[in-house]
C-alpha atoms as an extended CHARMM CRD file, in Angstrom:
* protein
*
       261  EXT
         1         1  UNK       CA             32.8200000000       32.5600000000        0.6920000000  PROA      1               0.0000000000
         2         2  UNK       CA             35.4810000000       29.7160000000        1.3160000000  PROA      2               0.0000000000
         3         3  UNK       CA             34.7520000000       26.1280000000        0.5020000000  PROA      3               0.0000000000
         4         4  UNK       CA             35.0970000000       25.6360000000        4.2460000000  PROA      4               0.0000000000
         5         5  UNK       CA             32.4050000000       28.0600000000        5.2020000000  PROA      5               0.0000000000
         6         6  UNK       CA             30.3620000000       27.1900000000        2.7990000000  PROA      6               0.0000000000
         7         7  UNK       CA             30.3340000000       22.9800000000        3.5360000000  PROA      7               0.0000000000
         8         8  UNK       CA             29.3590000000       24.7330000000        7.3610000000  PROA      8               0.0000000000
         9         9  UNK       CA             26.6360000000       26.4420000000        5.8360000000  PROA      9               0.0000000000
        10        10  UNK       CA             24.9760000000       23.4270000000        4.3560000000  PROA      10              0.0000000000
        11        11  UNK       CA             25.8700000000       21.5900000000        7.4480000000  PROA      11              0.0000000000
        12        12  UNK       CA             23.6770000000       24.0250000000        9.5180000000  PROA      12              0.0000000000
        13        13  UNK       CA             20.8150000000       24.3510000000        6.9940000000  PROA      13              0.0000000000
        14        14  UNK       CA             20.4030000000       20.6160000000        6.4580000000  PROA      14              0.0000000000
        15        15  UNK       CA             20.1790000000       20.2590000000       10.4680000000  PROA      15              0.0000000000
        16        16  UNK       CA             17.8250000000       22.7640000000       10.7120000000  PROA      16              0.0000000000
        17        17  UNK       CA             15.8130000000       21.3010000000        7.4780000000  PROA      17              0.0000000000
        18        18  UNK       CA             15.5000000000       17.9640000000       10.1600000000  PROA      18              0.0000000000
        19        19  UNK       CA             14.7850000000       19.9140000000       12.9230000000  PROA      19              0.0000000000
        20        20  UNK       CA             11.6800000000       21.7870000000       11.3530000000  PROA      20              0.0000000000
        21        21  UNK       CA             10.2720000000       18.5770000000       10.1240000000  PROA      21              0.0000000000
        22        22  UNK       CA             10.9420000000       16.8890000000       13.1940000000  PROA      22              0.0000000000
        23        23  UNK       CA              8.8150000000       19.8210000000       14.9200000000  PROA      23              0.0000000000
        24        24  UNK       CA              6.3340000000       19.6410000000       12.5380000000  PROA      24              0.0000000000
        25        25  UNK       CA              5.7380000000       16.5350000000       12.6210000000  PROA      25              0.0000000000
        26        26  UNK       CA              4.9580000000       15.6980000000       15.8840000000  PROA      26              0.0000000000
        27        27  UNK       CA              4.7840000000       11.9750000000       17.2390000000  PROA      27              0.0000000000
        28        28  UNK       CA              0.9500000000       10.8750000000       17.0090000000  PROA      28              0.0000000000
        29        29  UNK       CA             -0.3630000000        9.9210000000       20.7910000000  PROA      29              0.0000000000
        30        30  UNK       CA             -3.2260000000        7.1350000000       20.4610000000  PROA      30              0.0000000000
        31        31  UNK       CA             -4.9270000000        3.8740000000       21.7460000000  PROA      31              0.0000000000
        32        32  UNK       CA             -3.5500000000        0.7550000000       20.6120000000  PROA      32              0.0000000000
        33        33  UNK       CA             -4.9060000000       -2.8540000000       20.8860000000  PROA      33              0.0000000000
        34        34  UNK       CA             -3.2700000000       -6.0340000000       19.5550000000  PROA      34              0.0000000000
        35        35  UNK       CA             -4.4130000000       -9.0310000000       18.8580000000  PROA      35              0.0000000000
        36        36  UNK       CA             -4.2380000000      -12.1940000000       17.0740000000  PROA      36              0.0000000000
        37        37  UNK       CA             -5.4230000000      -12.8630000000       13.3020000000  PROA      37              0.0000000000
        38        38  UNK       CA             -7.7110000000      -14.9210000000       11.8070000000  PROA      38              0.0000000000
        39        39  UNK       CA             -4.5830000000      -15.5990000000        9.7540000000  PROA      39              0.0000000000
        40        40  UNK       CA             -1.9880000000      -17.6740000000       11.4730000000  PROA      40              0.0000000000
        41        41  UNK       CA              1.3520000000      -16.4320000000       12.6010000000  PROA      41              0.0000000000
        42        42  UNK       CA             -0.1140000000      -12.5570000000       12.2640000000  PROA      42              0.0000000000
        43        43  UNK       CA             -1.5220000000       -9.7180000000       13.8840000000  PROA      43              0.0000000000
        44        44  UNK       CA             -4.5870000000       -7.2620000000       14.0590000000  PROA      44              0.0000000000
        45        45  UNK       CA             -3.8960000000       -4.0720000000       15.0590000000  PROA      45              0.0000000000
        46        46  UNK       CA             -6.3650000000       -1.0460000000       15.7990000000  PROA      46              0.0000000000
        47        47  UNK       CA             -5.5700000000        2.3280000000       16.7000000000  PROA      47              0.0000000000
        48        48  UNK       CA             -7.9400000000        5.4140000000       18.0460000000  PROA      48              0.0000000000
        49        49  UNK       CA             -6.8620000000        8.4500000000       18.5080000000  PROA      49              0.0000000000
        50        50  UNK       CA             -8.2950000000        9.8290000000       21.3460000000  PROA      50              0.0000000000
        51        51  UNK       CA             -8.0740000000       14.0450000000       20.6760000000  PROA      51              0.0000000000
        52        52  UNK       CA             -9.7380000000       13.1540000000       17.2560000000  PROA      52              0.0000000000
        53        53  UNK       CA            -11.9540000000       15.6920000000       15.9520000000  PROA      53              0.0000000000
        54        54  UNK       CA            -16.0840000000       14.9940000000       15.8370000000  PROA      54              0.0000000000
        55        55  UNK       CA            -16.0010000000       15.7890000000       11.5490000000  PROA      55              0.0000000000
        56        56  UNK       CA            -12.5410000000       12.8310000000       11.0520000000  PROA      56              0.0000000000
        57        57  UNK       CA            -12.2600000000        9.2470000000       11.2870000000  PROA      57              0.0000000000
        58        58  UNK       CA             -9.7180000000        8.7100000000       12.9390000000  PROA      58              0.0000000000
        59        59  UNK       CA             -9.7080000000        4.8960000000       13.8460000000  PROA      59              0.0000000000
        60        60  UNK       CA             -7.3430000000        2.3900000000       11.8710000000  PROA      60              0.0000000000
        61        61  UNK       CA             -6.6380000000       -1.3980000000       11.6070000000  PROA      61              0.0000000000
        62        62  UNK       CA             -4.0080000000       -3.4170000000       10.1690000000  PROA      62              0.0000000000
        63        63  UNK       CA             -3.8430000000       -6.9380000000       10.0600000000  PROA      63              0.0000000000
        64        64  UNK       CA             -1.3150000000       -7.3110000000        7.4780000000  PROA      64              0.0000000000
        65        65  UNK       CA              2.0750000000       -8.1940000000        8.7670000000  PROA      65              0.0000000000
        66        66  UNK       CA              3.2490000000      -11.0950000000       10.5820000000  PROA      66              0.0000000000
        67        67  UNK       CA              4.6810000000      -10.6560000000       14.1200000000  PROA      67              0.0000000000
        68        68  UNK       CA              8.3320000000      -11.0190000000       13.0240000000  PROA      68              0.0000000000
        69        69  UNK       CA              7.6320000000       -7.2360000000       12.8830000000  PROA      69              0.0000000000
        70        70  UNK       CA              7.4820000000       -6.2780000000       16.4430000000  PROA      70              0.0000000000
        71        71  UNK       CA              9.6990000000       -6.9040000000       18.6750000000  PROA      71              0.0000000000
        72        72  UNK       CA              9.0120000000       -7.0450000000       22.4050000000  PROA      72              0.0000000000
        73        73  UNK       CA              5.9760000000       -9.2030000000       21.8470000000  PROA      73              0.0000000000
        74        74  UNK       CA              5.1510000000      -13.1790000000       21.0640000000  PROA      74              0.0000000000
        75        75  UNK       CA              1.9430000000      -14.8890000000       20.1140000000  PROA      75              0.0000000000
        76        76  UNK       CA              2.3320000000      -16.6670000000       23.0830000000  PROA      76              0.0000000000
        77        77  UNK       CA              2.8240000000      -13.2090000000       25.2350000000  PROA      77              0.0000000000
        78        78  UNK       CA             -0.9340000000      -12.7340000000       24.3970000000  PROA      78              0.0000000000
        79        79  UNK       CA             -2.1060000000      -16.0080000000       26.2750000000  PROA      79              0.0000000000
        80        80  UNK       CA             -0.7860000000      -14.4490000000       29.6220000000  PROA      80              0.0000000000
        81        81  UNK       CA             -3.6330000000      -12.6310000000       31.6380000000  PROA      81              0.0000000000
        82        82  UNK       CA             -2.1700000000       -9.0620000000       32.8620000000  PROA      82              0.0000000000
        83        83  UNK       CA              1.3170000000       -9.0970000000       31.2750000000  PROA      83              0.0000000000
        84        84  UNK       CA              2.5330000000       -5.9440000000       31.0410000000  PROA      84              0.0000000000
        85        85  UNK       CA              4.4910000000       -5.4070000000       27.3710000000  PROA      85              0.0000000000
        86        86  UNK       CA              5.6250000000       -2.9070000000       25.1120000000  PROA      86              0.0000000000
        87        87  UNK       CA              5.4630000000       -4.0330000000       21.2310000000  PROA      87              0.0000000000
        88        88  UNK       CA              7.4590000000       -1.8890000000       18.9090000000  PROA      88              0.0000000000
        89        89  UNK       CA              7.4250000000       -1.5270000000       15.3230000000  PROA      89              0.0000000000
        90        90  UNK       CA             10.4560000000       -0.2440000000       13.1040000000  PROA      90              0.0000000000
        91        91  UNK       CA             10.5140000000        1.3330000000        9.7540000000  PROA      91              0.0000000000
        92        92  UNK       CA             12.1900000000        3.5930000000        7.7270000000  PROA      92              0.0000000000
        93        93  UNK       CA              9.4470000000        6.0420000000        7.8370000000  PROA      93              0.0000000000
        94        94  UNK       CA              9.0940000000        6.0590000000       11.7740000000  PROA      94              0.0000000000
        95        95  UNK       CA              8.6060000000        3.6160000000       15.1360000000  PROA      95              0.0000000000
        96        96  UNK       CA              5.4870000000        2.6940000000       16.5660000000  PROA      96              0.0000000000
        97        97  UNK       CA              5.0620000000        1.6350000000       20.5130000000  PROA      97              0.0000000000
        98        98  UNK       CA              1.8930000000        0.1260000000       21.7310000000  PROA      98              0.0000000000
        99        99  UNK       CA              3.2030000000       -0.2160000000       25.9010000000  PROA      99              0.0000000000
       100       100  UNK       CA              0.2440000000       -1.8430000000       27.7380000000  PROA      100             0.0000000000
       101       101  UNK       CA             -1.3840000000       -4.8040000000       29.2980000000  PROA      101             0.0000000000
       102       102  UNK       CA             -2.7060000000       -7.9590000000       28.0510000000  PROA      102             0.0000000000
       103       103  UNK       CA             -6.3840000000       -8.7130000000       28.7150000000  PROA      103             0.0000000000
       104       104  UNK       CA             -8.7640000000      -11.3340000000       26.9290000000  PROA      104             0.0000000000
       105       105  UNK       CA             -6.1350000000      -12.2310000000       24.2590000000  PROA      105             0.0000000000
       106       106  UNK       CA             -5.1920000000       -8.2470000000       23.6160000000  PROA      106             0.0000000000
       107       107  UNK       CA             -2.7010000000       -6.0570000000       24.2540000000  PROA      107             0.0000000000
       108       108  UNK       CA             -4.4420000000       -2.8260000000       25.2180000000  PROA      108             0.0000000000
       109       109  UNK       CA             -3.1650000000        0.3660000000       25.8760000000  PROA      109             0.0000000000
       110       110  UNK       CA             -1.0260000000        3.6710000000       24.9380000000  PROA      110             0.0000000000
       111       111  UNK       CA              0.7820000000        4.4130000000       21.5980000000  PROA      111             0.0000000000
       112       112  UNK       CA              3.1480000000        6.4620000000       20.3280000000  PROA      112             0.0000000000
       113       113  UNK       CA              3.9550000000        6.6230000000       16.6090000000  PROA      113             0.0000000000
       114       114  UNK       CA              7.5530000000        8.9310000000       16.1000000000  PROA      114             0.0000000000
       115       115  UNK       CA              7.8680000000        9.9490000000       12.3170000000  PROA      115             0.0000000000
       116       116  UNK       CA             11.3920000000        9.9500000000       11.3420000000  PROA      116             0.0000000000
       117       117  UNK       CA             12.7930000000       12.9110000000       10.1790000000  PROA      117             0.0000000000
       118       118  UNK       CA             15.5410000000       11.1700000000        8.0150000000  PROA      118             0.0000000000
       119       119  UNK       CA             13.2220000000        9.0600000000        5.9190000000  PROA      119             0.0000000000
       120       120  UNK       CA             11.2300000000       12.5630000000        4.7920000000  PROA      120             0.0000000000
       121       121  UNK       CA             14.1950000000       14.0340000000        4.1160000000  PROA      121             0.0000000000
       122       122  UNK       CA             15.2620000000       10.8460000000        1.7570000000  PROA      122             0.0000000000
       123       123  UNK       CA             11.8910000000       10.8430000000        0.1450000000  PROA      123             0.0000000000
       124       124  UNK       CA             11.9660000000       14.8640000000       -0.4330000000  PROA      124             0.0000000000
       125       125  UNK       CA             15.1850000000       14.2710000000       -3.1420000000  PROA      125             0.0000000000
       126       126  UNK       CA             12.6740000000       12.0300000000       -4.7870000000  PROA      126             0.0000000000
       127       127  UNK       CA              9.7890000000       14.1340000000       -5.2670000000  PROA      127             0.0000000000
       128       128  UNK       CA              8.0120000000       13.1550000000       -2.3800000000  PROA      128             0.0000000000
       129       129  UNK       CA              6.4270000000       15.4660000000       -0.0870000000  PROA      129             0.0000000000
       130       130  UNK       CA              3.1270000000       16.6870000000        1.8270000000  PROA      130             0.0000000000
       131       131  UNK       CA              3.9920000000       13.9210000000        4.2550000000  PROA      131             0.0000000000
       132       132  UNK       CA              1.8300000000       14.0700000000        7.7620000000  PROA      132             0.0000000000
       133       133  UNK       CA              2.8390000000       11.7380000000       10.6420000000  PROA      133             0.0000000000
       134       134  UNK       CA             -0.7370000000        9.4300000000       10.4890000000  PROA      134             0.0000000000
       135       135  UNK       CA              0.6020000000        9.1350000000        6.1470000000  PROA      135             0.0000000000
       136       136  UNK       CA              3.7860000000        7.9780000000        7.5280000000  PROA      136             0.0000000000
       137       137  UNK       CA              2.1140000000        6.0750000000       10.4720000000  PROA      137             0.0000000000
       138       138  UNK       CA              0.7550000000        4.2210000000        7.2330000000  PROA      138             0.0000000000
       139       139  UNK       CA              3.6490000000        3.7000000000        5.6990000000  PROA      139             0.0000000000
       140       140  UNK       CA              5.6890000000        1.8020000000        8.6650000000  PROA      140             0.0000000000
       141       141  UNK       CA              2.7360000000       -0.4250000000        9.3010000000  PROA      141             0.0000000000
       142       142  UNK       CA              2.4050000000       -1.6630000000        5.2400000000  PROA      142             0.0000000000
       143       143  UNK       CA              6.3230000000       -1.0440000000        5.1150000000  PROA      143             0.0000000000
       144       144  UNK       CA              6.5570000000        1.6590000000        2.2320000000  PROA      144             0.0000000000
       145       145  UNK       CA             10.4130000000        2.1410000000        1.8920000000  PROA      145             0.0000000000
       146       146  UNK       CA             12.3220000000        4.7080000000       -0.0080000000  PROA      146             0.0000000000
       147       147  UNK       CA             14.4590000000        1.7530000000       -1.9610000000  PROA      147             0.0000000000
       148       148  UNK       CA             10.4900000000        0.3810000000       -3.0660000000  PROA      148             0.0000000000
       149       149  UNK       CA              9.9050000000        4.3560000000       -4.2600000000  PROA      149             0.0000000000
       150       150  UNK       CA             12.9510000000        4.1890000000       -5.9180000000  PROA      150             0.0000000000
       151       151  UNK       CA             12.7570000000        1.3950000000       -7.6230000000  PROA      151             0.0000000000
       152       152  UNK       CA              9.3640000000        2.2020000000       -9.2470000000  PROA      152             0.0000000000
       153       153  UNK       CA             11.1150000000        5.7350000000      -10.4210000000  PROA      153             0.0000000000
       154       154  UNK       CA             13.7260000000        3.7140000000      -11.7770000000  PROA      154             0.0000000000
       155       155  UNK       CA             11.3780000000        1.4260000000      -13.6320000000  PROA      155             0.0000000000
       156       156  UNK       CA              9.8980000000        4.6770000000      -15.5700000000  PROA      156             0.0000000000
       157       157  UNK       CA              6.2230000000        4.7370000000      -14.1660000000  PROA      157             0.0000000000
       158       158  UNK       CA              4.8480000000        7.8680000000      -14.1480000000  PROA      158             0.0000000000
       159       159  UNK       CA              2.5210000000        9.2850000000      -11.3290000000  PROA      159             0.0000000000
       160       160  UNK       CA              3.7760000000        8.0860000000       -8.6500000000  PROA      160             0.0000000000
       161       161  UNK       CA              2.5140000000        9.9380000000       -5.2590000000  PROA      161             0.0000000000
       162       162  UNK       CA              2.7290000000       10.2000000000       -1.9460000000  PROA      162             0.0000000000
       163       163  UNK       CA             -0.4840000000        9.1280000000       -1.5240000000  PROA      163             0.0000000000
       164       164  UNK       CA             -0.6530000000        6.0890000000       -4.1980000000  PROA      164             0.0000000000
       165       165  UNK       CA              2.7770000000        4.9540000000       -3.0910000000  PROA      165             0.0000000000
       166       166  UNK       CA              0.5010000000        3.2890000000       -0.3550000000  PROA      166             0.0000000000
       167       167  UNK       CA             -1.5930000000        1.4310000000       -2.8110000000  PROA      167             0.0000000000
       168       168  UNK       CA              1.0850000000        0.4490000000       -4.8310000000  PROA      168             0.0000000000
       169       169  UNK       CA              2.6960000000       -1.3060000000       -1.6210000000  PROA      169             0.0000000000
       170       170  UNK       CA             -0.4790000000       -2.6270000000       -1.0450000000  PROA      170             0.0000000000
       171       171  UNK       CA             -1.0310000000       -4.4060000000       -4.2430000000  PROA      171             0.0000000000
       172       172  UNK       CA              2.7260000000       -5.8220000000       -4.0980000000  PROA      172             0.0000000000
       173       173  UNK       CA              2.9130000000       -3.5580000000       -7.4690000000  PROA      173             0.0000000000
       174       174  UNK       CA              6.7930000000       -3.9940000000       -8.4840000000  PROA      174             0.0000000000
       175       175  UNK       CA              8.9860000000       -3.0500000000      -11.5700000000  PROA      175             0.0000000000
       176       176  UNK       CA              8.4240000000       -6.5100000000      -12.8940000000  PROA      176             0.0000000000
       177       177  UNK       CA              4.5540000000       -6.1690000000      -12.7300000000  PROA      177             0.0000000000
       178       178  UNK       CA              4.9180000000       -3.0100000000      -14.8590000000  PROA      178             0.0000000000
       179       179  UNK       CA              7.4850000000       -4.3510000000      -17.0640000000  PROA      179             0.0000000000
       180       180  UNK       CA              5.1550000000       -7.5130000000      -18.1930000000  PROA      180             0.0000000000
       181       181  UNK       CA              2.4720000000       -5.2680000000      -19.4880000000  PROA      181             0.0000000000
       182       182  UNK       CA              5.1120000000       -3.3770000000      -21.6260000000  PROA      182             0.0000000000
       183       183  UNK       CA              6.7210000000       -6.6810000000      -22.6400000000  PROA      183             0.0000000000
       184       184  UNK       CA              3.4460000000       -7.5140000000      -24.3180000000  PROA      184             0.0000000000
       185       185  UNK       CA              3.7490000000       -4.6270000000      -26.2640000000  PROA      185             0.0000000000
       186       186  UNK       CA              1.3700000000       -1.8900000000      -24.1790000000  PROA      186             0.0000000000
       187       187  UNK       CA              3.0910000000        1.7080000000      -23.0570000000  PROA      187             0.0000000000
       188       188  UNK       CA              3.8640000000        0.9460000000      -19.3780000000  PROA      188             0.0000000000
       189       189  UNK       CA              1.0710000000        2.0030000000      -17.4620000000  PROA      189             0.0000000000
       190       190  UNK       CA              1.1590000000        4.5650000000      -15.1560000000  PROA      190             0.0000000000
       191       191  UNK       CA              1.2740000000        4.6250000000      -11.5440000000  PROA      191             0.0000000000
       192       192  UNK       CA             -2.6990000000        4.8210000000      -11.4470000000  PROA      192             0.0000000000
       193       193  UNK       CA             -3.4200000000        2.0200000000      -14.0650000000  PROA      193             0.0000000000
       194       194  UNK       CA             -1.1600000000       -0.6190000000      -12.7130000000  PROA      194             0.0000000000
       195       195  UNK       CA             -3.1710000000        0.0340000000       -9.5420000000  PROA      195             0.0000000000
       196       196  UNK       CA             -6.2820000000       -0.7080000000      -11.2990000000  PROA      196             0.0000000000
       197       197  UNK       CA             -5.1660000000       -3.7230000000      -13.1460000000  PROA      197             0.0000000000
       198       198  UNK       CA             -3.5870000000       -5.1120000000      -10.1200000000  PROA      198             0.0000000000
       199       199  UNK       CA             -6.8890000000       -4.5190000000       -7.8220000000  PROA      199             0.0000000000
       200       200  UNK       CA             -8.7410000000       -7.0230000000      -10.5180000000  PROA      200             0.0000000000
       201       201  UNK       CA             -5.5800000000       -9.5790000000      -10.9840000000  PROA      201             0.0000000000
       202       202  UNK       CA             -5.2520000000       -8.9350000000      -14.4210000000  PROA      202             0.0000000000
       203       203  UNK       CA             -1.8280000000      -10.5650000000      -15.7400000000  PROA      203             0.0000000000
       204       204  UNK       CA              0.1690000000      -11.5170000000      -18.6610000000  PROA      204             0.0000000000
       205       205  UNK       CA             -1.7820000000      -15.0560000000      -19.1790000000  PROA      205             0.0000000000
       206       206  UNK       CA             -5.1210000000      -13.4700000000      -19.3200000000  PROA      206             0.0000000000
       207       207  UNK       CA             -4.2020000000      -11.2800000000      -21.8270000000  PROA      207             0.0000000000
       208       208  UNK       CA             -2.6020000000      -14.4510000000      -23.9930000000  PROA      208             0.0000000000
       209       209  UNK       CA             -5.8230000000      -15.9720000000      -23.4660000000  PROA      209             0.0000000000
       210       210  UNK       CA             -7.6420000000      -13.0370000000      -24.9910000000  PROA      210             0.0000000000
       211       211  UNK       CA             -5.6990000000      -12.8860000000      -27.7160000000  PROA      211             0.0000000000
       212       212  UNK       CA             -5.7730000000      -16.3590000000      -28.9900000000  PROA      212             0.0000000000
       213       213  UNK       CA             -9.6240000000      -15.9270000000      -29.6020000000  PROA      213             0.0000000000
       214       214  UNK       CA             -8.6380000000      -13.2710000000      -31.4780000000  PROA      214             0.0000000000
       215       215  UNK       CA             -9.1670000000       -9.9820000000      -29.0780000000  PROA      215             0.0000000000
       216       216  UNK       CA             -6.5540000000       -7.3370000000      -28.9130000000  PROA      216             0.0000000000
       217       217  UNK       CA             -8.0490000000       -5.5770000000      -25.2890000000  PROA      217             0.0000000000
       218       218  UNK       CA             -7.1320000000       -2.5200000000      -24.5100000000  PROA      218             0.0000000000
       219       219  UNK       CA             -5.6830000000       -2.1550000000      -20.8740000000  PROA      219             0.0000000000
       220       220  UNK       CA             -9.4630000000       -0.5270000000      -19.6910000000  PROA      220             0.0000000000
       221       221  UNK       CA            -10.7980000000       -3.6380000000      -21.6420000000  PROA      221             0.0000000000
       222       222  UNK       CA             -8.5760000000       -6.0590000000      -19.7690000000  PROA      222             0.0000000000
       223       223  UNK       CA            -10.0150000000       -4.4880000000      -16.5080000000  PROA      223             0.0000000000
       224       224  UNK       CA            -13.4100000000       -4.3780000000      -17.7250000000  PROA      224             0.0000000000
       225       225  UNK       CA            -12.9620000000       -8.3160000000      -18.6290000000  PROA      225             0.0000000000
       226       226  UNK       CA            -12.4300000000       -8.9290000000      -15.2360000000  PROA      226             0.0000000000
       227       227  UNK       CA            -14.6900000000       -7.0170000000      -13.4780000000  PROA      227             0.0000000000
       228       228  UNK       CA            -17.8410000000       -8.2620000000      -15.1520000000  PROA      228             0.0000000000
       229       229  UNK       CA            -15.8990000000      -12.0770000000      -15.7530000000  PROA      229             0.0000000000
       230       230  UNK       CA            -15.6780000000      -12.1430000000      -19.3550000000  PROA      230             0.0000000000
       231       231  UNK       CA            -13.7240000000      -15.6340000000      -18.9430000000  PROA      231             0.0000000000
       232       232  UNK       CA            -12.8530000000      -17.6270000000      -22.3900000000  PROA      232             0.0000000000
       233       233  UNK       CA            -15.3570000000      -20.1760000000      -21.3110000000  PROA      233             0.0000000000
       234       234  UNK       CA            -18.5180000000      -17.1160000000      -21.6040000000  PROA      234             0.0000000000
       235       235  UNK       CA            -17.0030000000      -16.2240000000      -24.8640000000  PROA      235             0.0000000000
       236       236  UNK       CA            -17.1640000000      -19.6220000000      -26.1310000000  PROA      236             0.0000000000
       237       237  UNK       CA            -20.5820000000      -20.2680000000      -24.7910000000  PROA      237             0.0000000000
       238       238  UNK       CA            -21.8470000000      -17.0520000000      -26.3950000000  PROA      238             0.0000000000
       239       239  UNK       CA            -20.1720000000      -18.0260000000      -29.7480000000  PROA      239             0.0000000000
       240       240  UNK       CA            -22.4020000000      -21.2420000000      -29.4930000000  PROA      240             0.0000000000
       241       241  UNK       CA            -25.8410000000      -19.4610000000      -29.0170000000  PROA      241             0.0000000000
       242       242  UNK       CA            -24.7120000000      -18.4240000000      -32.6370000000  PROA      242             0.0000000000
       243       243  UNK       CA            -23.8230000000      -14.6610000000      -31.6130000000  PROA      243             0.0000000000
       244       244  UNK       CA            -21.5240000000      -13.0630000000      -34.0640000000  PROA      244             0.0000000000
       245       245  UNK       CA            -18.7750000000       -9.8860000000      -33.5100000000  PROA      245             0.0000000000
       246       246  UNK       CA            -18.5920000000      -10.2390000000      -30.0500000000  PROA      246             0.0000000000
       247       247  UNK       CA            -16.4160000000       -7.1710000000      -29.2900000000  PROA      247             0.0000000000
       248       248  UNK       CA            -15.6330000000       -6.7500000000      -25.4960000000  PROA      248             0.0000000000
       249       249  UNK       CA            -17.6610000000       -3.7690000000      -25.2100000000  PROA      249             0.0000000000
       250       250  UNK       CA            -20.7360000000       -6.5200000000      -26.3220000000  PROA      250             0.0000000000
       251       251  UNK       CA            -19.6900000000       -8.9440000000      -23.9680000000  PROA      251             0.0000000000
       252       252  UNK       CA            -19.6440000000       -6.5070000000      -21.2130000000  PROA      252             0.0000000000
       253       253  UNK       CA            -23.1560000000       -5.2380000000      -22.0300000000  PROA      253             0.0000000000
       254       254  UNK       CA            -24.6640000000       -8.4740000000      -22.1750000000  PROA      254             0.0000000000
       255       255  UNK       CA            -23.1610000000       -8.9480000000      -18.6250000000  PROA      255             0.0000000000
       256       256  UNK       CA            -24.6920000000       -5.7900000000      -17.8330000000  PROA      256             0.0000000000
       257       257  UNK       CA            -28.0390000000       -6.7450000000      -18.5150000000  PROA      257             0.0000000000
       258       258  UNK       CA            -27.9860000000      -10.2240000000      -17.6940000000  PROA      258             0.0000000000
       259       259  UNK       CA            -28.5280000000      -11.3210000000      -21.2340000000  PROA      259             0.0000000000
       260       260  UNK       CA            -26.6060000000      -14.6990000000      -20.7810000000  PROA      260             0.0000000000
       261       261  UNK       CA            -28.9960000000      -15.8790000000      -18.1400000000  PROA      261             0.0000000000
């Protein structure tokens, strides 16, 4: 086969790869209201979708981004009784239209959310797959780009999902976050661990602060330290009731049971 006919070839099946996703993944049809934020300068969003089945939950809300997001809609849009407007959203993994009218402070009325067919493609030479249009619904509204998947790759965390890519963008979890845990001589944590350290605000200082009384925590330890707010100051005021060997597993228990009180 010449070089010619074969580049064709490939030219055809990558087009068709598109296509099939594309049909596959069908744009989601739903409800859409937004409103303003208890935070200033953003948004609350809620979706329903209407066909959804009596066993799924199929209601969402996201009041997470700022309104430099959409386009087609002010804060100021929302003070105007019965204006008619069509907010859109743009991401890498797909564009979402909430086209309605305003009423009480909320824009109320029909969305569509149109996966993009490109951005699955991108994320299948990664690794990434098993993608559904309300997973990449997700990922436009919290912003989950390929270059952010990439980078974490690049960084050398292991288990790194589809799924967990949300939490990681979430949680703000970057190469740098990784990389301090490592610097402090720990093997990186995986994709999974950083999550749970990150969900408790454990950080570099803490564990310094650990470690000049003496401690060398584990990274479970450094998440059960926060969880149950093993803080230098209860370690200290332990040490003064005269206890002796306080491990980390100790101070946890006598968290557990309230023996400080």
């Amino acid at each position: 086969m010449s070089l010619q006919r074969r580049f064709a070839l490939l030219t055809i099946l990558s087009c068709t790869g598109a296509l099939l996703h594309a049909a596959t993944l069908a744009p989601l049809n739903e409800k859409c209201r937004i409103g303003l934020s208890e935070d200033t300068g953003k948004f609350s969003l809620h979706i329903d979708r209407g066909d959804c089945p009596a066993e799924r939950h199929c209601e969402s809300s996201f009041s997470n981004e700022g309104f430099s997001r959409f386009t087609g809609i002010l804060q100021t849009d929302l003070s105007q009784e019965g204006a008619r407007l069509t907010a859109t959203l743009t991401a890498e993994a797909g564009a979402f239209t909430c086209t309605g009218t305003v009423h009480n402070r909320e824009l109320t009325g029909d969305a569509v959310f149109t996966p993009d067919p490109t951005f699955i493609d991108r994320m299948a030479q990664m690794g990434f797959n098993g993608f559904t249009a309300e997973k990449l619904q997700a990922y436009a509204f919290i912003n989950v780009e390929s270059a952010f998947a990439r980078s974490l790759q690049q960084a050398g965390i292991r288990g790194i999902t589809t799924d967990n890519l949300i939490a990681l963008r979430i949680f703000n979890i970057d190469p740098a976050y990784a990389k301090s845990f490592s610097d402090l001589g720990y093997e990186q944590p995986d994709a999974a661990k950083l999550i749970a350290l990150k969900v408790q605000k454990v950080d570099a200082d803490e564990v310094r602060q650990l470690r000049d009384l003496g401690y060398q925590p584990t990274l479970d330890e450094l998440i059960q330290v926060r969880i149950f707010h093993i803080t230098p100051d209860f370690i200290h005021r332990m040490q003064d009731r005269g206890l002796k060997n306080l491990t980390i597993a100790k101070l946890v228990q006598i968290r557990i049971f309230k023996l400080a009180e």
